[in-house]
C-alpha positions as semicolon CSV with decimal commas, in nm:
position;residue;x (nm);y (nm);z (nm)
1;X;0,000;0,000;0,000
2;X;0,139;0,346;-0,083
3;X;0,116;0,617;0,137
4;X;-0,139;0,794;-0,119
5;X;-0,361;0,501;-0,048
6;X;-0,369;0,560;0,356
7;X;-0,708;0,714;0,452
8;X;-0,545;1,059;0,477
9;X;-0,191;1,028;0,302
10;X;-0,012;1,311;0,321
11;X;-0,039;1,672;0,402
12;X;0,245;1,962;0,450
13;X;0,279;2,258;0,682
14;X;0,406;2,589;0,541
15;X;0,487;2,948;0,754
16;X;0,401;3,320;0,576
17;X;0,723;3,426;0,444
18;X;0,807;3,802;0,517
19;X;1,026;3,900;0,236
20;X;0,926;3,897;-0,144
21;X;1,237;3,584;-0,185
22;X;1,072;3,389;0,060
23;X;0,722;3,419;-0,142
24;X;0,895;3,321;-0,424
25;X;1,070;3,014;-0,272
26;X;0,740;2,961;-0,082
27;X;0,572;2,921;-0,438
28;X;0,853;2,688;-0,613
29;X;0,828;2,474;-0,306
30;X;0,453;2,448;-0,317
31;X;0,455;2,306;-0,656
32;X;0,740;2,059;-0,614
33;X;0,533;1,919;-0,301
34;X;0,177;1,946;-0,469
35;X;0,323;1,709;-0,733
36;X;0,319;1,463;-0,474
37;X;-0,098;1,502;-0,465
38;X;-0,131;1,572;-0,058
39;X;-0,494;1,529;0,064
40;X;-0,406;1,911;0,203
41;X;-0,179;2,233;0,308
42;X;-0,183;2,402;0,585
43;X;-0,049;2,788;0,689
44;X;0,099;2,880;0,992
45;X;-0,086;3,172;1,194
46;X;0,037;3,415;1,517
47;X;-0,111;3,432;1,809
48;X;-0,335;3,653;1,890
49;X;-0,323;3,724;1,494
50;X;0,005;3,850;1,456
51;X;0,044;3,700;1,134
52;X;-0,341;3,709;1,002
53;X;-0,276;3,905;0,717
54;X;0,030;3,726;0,596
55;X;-0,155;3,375;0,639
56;X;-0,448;3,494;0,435
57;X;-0,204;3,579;0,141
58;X;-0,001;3,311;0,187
59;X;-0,312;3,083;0,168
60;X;-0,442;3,226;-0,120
61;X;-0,101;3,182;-0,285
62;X;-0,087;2,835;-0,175
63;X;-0,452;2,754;-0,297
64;X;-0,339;2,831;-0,649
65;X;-0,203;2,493;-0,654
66;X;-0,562;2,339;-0,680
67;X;-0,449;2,170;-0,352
68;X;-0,685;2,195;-0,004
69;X;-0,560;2,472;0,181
70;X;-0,613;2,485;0,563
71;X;-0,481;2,818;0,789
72;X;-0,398;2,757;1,137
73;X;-0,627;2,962;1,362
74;X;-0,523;3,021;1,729
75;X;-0,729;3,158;2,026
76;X;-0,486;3,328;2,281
77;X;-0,460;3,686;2,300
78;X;-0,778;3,729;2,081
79;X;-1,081;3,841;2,120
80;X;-1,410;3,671;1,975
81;X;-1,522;3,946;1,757
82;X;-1,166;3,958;1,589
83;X;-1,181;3,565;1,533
84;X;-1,542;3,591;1,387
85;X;-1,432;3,836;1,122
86;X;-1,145;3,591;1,031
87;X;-1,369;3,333;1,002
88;X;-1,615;3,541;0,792
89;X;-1,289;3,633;0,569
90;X;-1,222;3,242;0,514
91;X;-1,568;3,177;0,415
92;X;-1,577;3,435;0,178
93;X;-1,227;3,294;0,036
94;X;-1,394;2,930;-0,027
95;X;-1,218;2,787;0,295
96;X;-1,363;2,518;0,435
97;X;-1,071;2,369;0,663
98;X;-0,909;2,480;0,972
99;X;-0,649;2,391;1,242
100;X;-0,757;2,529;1,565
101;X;-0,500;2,606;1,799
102;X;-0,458;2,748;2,187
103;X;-0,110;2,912;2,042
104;X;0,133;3,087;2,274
105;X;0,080;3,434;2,384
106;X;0,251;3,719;2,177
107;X;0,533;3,889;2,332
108;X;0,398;4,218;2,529
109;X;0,074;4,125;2,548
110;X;-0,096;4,049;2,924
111;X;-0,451;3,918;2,860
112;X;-0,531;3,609;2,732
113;X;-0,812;3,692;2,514
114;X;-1,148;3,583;2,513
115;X;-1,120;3,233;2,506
116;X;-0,822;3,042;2,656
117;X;-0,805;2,677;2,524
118;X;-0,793;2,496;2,206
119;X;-1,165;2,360;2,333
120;X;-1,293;2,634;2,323
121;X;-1,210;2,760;2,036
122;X;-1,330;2,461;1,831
123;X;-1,716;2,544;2,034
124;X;-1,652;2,860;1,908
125;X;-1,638;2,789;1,558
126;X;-1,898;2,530;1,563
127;X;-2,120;2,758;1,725
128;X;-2,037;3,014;1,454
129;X;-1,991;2,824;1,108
130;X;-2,166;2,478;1,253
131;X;-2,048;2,206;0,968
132;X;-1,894;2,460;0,739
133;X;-1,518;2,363;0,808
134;X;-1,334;2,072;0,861
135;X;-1,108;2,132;1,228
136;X;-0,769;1,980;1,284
137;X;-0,650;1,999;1,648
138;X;-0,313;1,945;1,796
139;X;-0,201;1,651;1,961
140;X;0,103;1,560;2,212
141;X;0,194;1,184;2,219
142;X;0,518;1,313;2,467
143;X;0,297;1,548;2,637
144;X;0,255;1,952;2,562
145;X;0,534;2,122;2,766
146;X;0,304;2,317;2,957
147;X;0,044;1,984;3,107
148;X;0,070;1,963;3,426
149;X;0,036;1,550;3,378
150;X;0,040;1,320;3,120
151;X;-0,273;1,207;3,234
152;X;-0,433;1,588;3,257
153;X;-0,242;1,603;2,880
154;X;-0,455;1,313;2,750
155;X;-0,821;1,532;2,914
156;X;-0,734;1,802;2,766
157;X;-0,704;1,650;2,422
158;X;-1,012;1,406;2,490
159;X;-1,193;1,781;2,525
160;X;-1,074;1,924;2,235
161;X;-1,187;1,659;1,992
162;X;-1,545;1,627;2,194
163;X;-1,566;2,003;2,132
164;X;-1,624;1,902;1,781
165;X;-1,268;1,826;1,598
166;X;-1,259;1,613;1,297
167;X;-0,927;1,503;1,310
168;X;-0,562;1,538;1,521
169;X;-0,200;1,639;1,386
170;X;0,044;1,534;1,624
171;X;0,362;1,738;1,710
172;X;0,648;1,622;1,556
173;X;0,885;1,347;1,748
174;X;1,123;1,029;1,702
175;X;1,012;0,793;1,902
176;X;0,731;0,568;1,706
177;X;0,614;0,413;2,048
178;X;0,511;0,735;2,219
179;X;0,265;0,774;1,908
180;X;0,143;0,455;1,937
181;X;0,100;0,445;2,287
182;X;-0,077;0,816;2,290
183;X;-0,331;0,684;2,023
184;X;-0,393;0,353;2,244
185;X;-0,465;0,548;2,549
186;X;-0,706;0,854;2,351
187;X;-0,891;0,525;2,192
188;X;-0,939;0,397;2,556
189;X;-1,085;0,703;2,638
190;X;-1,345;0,697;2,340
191;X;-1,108;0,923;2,092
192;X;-1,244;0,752;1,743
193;X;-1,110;1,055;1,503
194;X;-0,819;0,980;1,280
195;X;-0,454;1,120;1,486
196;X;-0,189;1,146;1,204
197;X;0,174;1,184;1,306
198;X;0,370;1,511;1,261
199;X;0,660;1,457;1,086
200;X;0,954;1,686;1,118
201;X;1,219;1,638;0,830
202;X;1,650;1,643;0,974
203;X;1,848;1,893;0,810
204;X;1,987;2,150;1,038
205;X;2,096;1,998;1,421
206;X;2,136;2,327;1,625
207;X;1,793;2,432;1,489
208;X;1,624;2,091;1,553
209;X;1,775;2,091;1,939
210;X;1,622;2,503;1,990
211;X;1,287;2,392;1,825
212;X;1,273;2,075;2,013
213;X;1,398;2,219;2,322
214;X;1,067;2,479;2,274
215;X;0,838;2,222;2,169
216;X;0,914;1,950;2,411
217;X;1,005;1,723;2,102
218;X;1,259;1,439;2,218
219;X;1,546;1,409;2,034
220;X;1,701;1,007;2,126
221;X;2,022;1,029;2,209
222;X;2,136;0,801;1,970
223;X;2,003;1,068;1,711
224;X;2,131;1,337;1,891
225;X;2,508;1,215;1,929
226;X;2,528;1,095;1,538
227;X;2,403;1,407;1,483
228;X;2,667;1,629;1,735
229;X;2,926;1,384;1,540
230;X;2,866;1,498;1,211
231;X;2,925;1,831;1,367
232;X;2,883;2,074;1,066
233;X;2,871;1,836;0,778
234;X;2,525;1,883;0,664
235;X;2,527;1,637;0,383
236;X;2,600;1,390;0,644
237;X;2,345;1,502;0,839
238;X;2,083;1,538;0,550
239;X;2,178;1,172;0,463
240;X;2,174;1,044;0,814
241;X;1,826;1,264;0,856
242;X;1,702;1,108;0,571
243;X;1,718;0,763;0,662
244;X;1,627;0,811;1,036
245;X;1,302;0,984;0,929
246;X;1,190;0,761;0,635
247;X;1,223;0,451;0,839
248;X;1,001;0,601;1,120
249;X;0,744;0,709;0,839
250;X;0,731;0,293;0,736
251;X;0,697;0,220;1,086
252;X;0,429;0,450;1,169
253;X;0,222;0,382;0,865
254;X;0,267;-0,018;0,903
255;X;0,173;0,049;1,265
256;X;-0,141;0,187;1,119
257;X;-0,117;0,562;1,142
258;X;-0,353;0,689;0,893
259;X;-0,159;0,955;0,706
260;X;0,170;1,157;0,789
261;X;0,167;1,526;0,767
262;X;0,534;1,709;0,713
263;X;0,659;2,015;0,889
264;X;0,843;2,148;0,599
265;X;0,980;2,465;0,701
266;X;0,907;2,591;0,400
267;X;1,154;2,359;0,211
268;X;1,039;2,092;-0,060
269;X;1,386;1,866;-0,096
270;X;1,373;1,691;0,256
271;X;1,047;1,626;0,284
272;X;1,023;1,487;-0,118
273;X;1,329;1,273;0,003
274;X;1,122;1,116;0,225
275;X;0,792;1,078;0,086
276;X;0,945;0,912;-0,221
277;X;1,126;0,661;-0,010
278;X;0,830;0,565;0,153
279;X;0,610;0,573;-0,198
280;X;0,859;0,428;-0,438
């Protein structure tokens, strides 16, 4: 079975660029991964919409690919009549998919907004839109870095998708068995939605350690000392990244994940890497 034939295949994540070179590289990279027919993109937005206006051009750039476009829409440090205009905007633009996100609080800012959790932000939009969009949520098999329990982690995401979700995108990790055992313990809990596995390409080590340092991504420490080894050989460490990351795609889709979805960073050549060596 190829990828393409898993009930979601594949998907990739892009950020708004902020220079005119970026929105051309954004473009060229779009069509090299759209060639690879993902069941969606998705766009990167600020909290508290400090990108809104870059995310709505860069989806509409995006969507000229013919592909599924879905922004990311975050809650914290925004109010509700600034999110109900943004979802008026994405109606009007022939969006019909979302991921809904708590997001992180800009930098200045002291209130929280109107509404404080990924929850209920996916009420919200129900209550607004009802069936209109489709809602990806976020999902931590190694825990969110801010839970104050695994176990509080895994309510917290069983209210998000009661809320009304249609689906979960994991953040991105390396250890196969934390997905597996997050999805066995949300299905225990009644989660029935699809949870596909955020993958997160290898190309650059010091920025993989600050991201997943932020994130609360484990990095082995097998991976981590190969990695320190190569030092600053980076076709090494693309070739090395490569082959770590294709072989936990296999294992995670013959483990029964139902689609991968590719943090891309706005780069097509290690993510195409991989999603030929799992599809050829």
């Amino acid at each position: 079975m190829s990828v393409q034939e898993y009930p979601l295949g594949i998907s990739f994540e892009f950020f708004p660029p902020n220079t005119q070179v970026g929105r051309d590289k954004l473009v060229m990279t779009r069509d090299a991964l759209a060639s690879r027919q993902p069941r969606f993109f998705s766009v990167t937005y600020g909290a508290g919409g400090s990108t809104q206006k870059r995310t709505l051009s860069t989806v509409r750039s995006v969507r000229e690919s013919g592909i599924t476009t879905a922004p990311h829409l975050s809650c914290v440090g925004s109010e509700k009549a600034m999110l109900r205009e943004v979802l008026t905007q994405f109606r009007e633009d022939g969006i019909d998919s979302l991921v809904a996100l708590r997001g992180d609080l800009p930098s200045g800012m002291s209130g929280i907004g109107d509404l404080g959790y990924a929850n209920e932000l996916v009420e919200f939009i129900r209550d607004e839109t009802g069936d209109h969009f489709e809602i990806a949520v976020g999902a931590y098999p190694e825990s969110h870095p801010q839970a104050e329990s695994f176990e509080r982690d895994l309510q917290h995401f069983v209210r998000k998708m009661n809320a009304g979700a249609n689906l979960a995108i994991t953040q991105y990790f390396f250890n196969a068995d934390s997905y597996f055992h997050f999805v066995e313990r949300v299905r225990a809990l009644g989660v029935e939605a699809p949870i596909v596995p955020g993958i997160m390409p290898i190309t650059n080590y010091s920025k993989l350690a600050r991201f997943s340092d932020a994130c609360g991504a484990e990095i082995p420490r097998w991976i981590r000392k190969q990695l320190e080894a190569y030092s600053d050989d980076s076709e090494s460490i693309a070739a090395f990244g490569e082959e770590v990351i294709s072989l936990l795609c296999q294992r995670l889709l013959d483990g029964g994940a139902p689609g991968l979805h590719f943090y891309t960073l706005n780069q097509a050549e290690p993510t195409l890497k991989v999603v030929d060596n799992i599809t050829g």
